[in-house]
N, C-alpha and C positions, 0 to 999 in steps of 0.2 A: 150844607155845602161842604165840599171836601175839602182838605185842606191841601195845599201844592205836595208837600210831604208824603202824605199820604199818597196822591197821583204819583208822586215819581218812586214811588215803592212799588206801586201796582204795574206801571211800567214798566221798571225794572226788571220784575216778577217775571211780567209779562214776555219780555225778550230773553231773561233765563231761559226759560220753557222753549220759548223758538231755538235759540241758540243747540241748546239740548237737542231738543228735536232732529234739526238737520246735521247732528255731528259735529260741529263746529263754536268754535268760543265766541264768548258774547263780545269782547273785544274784535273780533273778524267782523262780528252783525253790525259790530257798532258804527263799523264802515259803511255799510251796503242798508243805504235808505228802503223802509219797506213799510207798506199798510197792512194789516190782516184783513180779511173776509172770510165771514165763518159760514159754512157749507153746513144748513139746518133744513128741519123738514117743517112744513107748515105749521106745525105745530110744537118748533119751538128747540124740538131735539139736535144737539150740534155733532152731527158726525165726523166733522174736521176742521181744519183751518185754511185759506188759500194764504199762502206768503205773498203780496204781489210786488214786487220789486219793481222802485221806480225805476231803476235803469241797469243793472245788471248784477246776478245775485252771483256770491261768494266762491271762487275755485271750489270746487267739487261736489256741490252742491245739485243735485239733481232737479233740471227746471222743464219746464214745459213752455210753447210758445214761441214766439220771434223776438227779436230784438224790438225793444219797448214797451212788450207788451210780455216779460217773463213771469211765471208764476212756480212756486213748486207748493206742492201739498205736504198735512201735516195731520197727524191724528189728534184727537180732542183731549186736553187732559183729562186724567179722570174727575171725577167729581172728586173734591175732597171735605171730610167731614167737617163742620163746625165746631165741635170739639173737642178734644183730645180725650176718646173714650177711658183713657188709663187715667186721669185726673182724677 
């Protein structure tokens, strides 16, 4: 079992990367409630991420869709190594 710690790291993480992603600071995100949905192929491979914003996502943020129903897209991190091959 994880521990909370650990979740709110990976969370964190996790909204870094979004934040990043769409240009804007995670302090802005930390406004604008959202789920991801990850845009994969049957088999697994994730080509992107949906942002889906529960109720309206961040000034200048490019979105998709009508009110309540906003989304904007996001490329997939890259994979990152396990690691650190210089170690």
């Amino acid at each position: 079992m994880m521990s909370r710690a650990y979740e709110d790291a990976m969370e964190r993480r996790r909204d870094q990367y979004v934040a990043n992603a769409l240009g804007i600071s995670i302090e802005t995100l930390d406004d604008y409630p959202f789920d991801l949905d990850e845009n994969a192929s049957d088999d697994g491979v994730v080509y992107g991420w949906r942002v889906l914003w529960d109720e309206e996502a961040p000034p200048g943020v490019d979105v998709n869709g009508a009110a309540g129903s906003f989304w904007s897209d996001i490329p997939a991190a890259p994979d990152e190594p396990d690691e650190d091959p210089d170690a």
